[in-house]
Structures are given as C-alpha cells and as structure tokens.
Biopython code that builds the backbone (N, CA, C, O; Angstrom):
import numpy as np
from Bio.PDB.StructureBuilder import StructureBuilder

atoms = [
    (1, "UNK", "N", (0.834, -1.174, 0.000)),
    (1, "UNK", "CA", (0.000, 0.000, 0.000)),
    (1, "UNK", "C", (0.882, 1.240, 0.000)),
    (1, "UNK", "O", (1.804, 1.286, 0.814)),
    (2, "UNK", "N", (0.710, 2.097, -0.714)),
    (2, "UNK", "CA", (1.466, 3.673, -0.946)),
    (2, "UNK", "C", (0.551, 4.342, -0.866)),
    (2, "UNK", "O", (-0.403, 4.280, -1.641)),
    (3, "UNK", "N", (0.704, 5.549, 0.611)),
    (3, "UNK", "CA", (-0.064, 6.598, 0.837)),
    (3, "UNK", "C", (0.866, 7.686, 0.191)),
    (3, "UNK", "O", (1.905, 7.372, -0.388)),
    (4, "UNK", "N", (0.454, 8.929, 0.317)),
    (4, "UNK", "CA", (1.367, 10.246, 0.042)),
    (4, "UNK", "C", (0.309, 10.801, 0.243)),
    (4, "UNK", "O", (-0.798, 10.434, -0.149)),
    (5, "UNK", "N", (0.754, 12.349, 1.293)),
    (5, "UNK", "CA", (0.392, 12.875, 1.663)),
    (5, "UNK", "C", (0.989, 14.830, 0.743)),
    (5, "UNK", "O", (2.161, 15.207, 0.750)),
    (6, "UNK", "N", (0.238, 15.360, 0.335)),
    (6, "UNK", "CA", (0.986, 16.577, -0.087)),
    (6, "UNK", "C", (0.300, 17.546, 0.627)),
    (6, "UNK", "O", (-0.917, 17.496, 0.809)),
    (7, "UNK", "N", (1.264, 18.719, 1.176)),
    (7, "UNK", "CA", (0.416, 19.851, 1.444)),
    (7, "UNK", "C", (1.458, 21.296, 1.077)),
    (7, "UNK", "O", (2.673, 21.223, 1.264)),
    (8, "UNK", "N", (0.928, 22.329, 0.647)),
    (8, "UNK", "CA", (1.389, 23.159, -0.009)),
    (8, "UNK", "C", (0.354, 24.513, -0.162)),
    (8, "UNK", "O", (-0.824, 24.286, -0.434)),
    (9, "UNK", "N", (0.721, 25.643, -0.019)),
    (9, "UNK", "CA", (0.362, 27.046, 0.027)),
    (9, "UNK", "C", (0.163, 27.500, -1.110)),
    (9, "UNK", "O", (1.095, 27.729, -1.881)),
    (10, "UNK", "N", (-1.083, 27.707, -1.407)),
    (10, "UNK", "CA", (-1.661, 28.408, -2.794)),
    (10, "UNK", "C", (-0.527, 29.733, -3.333)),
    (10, "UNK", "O", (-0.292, 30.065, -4.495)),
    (11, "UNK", "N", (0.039, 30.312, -2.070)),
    (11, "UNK", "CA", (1.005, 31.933, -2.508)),
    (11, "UNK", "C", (2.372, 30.825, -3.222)),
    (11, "UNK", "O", (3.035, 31.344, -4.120)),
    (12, "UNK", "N", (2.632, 29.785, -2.925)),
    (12, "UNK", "CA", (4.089, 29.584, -3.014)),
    (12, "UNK", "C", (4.765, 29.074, -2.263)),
    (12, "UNK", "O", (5.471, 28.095, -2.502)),
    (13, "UNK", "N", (4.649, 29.761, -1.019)),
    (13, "UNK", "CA", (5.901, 29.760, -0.528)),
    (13, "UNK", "C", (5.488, 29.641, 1.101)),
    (13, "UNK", "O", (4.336, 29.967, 1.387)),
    (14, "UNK", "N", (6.312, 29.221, 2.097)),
    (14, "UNK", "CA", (5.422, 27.987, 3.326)),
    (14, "UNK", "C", (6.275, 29.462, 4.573)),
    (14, "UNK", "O", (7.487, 29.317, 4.729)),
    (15, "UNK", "N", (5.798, 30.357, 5.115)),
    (15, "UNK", "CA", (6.860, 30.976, 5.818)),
    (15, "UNK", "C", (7.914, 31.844, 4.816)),
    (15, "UNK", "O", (7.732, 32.346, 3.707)),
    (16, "UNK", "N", (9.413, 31.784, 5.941)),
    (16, "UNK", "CA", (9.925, 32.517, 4.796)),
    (16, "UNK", "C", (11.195, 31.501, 3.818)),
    (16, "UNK", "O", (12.332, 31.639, 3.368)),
    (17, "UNK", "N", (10.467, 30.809, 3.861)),
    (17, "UNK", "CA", (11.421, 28.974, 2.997)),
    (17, "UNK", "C", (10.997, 29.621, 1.520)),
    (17, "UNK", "O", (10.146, 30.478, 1.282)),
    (18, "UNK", "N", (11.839, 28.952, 0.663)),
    (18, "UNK", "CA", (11.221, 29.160, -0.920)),
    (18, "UNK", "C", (10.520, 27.892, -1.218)),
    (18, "UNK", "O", (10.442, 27.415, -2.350)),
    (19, "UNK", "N", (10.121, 27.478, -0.377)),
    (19, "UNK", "CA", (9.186, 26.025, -0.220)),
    (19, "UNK", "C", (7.711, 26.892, -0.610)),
    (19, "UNK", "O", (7.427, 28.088, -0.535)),
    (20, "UNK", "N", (6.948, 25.697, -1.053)),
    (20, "UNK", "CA", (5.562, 25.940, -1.178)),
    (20, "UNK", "C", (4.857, 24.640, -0.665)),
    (20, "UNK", "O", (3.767, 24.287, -1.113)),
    (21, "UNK", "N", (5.529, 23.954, 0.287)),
    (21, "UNK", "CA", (4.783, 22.599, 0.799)),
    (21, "UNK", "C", (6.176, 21.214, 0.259)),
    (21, "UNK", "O", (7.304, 21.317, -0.224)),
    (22, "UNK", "N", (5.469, 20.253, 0.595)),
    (22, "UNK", "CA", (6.112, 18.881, 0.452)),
    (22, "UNK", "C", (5.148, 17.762, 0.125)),
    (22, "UNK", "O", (3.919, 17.808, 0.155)),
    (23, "UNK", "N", (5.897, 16.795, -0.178)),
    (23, "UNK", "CA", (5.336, 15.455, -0.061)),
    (23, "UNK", "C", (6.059, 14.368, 0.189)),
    (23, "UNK", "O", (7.171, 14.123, -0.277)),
    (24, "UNK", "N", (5.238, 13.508, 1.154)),
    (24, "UNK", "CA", (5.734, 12.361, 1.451)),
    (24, "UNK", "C", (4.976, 11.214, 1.493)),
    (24, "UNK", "O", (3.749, 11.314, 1.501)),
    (25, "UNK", "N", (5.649, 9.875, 1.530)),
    (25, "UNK", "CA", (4.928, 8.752, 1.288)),
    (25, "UNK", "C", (5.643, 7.694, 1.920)),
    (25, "UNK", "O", (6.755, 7.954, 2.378)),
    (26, "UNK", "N", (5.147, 6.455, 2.025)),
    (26, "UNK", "CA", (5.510, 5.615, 2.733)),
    (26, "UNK", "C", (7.178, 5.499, 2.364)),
    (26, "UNK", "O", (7.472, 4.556, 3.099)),
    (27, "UNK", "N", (8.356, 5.854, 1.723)),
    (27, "UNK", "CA", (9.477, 5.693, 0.945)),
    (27, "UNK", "C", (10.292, 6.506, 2.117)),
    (27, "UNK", "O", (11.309, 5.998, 2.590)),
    (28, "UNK", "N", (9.799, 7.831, 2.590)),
    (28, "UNK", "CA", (10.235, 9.249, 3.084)),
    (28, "UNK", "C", (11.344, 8.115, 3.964)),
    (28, "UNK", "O", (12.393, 7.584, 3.598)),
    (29, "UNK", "N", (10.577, 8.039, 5.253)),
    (29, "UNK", "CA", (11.469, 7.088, 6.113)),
    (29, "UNK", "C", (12.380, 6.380, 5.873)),
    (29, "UNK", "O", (13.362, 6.540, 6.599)),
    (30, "UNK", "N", (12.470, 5.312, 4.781)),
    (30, "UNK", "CA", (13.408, 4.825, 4.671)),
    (30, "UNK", "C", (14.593, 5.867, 3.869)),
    (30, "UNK", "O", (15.812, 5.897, 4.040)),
    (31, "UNK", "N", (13.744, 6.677, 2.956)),
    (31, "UNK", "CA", (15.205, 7.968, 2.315)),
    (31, "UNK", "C", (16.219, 8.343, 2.907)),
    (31, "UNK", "O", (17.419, 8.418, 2.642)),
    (32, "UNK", "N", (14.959, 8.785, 4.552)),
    (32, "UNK", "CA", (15.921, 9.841, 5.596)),
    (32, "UNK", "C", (16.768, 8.604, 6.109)),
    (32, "UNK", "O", (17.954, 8.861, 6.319)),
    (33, "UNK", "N", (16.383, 7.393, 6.327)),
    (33, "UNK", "CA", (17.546, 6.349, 7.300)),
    (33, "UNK", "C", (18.986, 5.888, 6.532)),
    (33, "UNK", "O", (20.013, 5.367, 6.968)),
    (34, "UNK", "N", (18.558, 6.339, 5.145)),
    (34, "UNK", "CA", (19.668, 5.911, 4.347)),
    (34, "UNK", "C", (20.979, 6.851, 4.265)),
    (34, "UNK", "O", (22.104, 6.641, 3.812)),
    (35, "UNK", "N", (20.193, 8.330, 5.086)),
    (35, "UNK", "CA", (20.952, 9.393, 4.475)),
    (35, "UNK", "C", (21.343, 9.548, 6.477)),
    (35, "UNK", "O", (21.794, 10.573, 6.989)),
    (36, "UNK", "N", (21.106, 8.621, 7.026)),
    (36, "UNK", "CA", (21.563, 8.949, 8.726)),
    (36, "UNK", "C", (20.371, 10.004, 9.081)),
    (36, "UNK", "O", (20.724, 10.545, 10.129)),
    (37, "UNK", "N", (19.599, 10.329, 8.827)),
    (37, "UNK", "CA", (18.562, 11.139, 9.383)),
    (37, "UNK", "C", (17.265, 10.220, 9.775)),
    (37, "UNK", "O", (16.823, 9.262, 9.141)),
    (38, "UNK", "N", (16.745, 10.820, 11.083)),
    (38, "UNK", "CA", (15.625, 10.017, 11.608)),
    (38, "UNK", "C", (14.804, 10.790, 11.836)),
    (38, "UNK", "O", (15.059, 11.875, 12.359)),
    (39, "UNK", "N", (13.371, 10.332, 11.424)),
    (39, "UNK", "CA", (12.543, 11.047, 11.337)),
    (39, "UNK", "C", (11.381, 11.874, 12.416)),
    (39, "UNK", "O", (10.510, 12.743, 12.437)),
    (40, "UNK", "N", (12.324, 10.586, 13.499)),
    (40, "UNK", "CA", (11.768, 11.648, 15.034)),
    (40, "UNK", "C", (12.132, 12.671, 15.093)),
    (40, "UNK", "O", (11.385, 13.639, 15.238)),
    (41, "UNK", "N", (13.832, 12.756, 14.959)),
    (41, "UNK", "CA", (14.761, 13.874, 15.440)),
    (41, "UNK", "C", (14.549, 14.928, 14.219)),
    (41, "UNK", "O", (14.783, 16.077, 14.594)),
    (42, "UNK", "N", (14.144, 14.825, 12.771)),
    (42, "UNK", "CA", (13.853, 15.586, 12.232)),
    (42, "UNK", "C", (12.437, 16.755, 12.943)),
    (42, "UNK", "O", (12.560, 17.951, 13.206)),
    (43, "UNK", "N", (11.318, 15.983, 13.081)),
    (43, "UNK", "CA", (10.207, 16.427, 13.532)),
    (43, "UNK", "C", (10.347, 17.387, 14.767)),
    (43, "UNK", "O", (9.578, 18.341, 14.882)),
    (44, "UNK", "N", (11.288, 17.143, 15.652)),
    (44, "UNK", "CA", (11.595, 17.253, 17.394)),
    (44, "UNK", "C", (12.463, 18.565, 16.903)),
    (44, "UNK", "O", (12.281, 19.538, 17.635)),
    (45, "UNK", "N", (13.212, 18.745, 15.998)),
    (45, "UNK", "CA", (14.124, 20.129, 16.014)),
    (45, "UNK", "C", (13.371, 21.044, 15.354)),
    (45, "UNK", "O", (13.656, 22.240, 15.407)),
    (46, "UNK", "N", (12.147, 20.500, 14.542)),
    (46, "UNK", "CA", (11.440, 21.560, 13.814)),
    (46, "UNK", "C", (12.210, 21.673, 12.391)),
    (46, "UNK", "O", (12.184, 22.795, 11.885)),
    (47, "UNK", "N", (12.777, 20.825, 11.804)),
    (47, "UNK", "CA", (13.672, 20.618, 10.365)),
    (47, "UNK", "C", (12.974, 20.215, 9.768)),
    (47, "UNK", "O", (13.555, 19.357, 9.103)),
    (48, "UNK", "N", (11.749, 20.259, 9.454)),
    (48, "UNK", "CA", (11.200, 19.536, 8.550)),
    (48, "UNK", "C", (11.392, 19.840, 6.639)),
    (48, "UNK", "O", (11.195, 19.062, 5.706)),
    (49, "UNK", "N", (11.815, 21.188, 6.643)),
    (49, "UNK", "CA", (12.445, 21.553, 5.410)),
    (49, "UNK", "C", (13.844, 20.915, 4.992)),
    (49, "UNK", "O", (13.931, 20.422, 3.867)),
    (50, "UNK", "N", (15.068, 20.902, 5.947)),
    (50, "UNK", "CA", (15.904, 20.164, 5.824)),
    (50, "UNK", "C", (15.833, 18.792, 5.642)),
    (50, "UNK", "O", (16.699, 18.294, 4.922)),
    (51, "UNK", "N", (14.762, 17.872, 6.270)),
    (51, "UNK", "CA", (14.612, 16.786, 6.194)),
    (51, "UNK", "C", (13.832, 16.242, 4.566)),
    (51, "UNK", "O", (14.249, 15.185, 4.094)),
    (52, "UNK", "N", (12.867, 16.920, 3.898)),
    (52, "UNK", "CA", (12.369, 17.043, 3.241)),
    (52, "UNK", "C", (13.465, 17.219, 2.025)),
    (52, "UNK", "O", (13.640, 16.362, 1.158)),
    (53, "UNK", "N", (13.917, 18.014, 2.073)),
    (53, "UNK", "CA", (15.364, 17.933, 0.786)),
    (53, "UNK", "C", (16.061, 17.058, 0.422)),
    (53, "UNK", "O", (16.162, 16.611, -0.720)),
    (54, "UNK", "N", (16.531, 16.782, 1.244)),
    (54, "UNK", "CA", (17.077, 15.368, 1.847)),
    (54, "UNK", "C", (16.634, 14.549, 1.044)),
    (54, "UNK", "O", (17.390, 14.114, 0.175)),
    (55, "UNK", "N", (15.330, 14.134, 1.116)),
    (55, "UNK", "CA", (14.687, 13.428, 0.237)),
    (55, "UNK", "C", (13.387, 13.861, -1.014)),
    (55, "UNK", "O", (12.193, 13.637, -1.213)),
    (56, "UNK", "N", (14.175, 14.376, -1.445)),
    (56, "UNK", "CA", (13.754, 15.349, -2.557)),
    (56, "UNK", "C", (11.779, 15.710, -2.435)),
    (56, "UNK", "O", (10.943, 15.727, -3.339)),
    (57, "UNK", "N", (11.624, 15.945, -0.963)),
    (57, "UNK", "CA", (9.677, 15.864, -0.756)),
    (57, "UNK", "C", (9.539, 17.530, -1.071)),
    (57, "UNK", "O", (8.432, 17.951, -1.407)),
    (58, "UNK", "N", (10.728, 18.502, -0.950)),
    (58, "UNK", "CA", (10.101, 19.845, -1.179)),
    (58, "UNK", "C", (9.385, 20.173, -2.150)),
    (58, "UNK", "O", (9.876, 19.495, -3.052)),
    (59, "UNK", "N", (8.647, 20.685, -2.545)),
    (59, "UNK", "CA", (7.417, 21.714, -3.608)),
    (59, "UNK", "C", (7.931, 22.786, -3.260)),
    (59, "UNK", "O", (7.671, 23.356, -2.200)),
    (60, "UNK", "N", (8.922, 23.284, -4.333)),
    (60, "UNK", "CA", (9.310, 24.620, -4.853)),
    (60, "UNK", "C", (8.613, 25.316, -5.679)),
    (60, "UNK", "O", (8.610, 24.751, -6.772)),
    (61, "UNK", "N", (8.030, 26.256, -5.683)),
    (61, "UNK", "CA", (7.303, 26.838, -6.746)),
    (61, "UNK", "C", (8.188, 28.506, -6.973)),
    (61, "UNK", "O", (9.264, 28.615, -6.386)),
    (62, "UNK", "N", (7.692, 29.693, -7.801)),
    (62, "UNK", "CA", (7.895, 30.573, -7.292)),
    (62, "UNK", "C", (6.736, 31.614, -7.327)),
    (62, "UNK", "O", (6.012, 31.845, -8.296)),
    (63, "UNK", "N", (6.706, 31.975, -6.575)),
    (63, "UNK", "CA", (5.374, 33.224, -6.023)),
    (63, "UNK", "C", (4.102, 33.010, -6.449)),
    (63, "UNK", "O", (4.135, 33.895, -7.304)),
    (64, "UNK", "N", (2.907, 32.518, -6.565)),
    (64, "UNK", "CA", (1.777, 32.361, -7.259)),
    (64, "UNK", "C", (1.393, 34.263, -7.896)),
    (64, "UNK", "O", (1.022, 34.666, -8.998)),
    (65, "UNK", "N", (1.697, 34.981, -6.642)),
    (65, "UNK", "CA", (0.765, 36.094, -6.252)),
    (65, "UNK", "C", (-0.386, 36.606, -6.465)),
    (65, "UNK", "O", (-0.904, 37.578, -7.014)),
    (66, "UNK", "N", (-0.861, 34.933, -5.403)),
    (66, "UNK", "CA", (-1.749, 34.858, -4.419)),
    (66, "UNK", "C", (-1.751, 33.929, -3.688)),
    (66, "UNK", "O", (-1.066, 32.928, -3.894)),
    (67, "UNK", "N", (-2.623, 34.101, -2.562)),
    (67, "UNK", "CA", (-2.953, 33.527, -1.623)),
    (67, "UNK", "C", (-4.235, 33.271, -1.115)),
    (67, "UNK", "O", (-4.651, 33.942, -0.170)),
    (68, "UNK", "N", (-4.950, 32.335, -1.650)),
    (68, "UNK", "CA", (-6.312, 31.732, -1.977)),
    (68, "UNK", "C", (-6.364, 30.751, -0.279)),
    (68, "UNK", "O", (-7.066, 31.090, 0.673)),
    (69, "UNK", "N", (-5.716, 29.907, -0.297)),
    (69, "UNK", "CA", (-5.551, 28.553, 0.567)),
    (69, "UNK", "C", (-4.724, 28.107, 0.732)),
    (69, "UNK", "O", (-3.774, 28.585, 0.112)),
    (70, "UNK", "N", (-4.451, 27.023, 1.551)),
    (70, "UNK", "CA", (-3.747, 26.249, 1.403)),
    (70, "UNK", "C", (-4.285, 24.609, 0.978)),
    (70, "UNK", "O", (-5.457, 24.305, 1.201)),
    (71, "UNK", "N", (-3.374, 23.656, 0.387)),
    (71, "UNK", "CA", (-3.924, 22.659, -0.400)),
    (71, "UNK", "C", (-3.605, 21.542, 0.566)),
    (71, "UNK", "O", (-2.714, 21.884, 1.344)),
    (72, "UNK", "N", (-3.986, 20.492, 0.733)),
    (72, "UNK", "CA", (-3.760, 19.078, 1.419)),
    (72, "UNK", "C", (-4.543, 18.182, 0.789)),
    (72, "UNK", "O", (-5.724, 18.327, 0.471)),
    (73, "UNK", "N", (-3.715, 17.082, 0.588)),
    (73, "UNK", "CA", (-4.197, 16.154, -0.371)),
    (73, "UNK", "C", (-3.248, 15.041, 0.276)),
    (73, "UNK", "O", (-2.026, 15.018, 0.418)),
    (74, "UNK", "N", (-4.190, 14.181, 0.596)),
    (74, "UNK", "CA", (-3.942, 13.031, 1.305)),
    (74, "UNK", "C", (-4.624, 11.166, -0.277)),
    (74, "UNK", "O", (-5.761, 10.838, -0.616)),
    (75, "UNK", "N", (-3.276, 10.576, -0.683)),
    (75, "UNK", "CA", (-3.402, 9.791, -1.594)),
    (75, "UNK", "C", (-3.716, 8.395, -0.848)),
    (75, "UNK", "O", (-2.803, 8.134, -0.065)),
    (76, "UNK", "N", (-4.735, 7.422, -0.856)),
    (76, "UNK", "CA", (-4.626, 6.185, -0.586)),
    (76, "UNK", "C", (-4.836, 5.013, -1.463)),
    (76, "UNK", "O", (-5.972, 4.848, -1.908)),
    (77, "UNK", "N", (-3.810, 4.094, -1.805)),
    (77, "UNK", "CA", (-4.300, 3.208, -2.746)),
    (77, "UNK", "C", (-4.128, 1.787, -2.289)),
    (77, "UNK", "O", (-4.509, 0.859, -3.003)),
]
sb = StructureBuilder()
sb.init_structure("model")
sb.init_model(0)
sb.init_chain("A")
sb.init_seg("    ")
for serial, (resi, resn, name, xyz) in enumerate(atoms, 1):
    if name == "N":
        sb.init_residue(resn, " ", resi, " ")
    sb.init_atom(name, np.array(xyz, "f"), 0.0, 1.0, " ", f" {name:<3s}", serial, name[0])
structure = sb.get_structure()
C-alpha cells in the first residue's frame, strides 16, 4: 500500500522557505535512514524543510501572487 500525503500554500511559498509545501509517502522514512537522518529527530528540532530535501519531498514553486488557501491532499491506494 502507498499513501502520500501533499500539502502546499496556494502563494508559493510555506513561511519565509522558498518552499511551497512537500510530499511524502511511505518511501520518506526509509530515504531519511539511508541518508543517517531520523525522522523523530527531524520532527523534534522543527527541520522539517531540511529533512524534506534530503529526500527530494520539497514543492518549490515561485510566487503564485496569491494567496487563496492552502492545499492538502492526502493519496490512498
């Protein structure tokens, strides 16, 4: 079974990151263990952008300009 979860900011950009959201899926975990990163200690320092790179989950966009919503989209198959 492969879930993925995406969530991402209608403007772009998540804060002041050039992120516009991420995604992850059942894979994420094993990415970060391969690369020595764990996904508690990611969560616990508040890295979730660093951790996310890592394993290529960032959504880069640049600027929509606007800001409608934000999107979440949760995949189950």
């Amino acid at each position: 079974m492969l879930n993925q979860i995406t969530s991402f900011g209608s403007d772009g950009a998540d804060g002041r990151t050039d992120a516009g959201g991420g995604i992850v899926d059942g894979k994420t975990k094993e990415i970060l263990a391969a690369k020595d990163l764990k996904i508690d200690n990611v969560l616990a320092d508040n890295d979730v952008y660093n951790g996310l790179l890592a394993c290529d989950g960032l959504i880069i966009t640049e600027s929509t300009g606007t800001n409608v919503n934000d999107v979440a989209i949760l995949l189950c198959k």
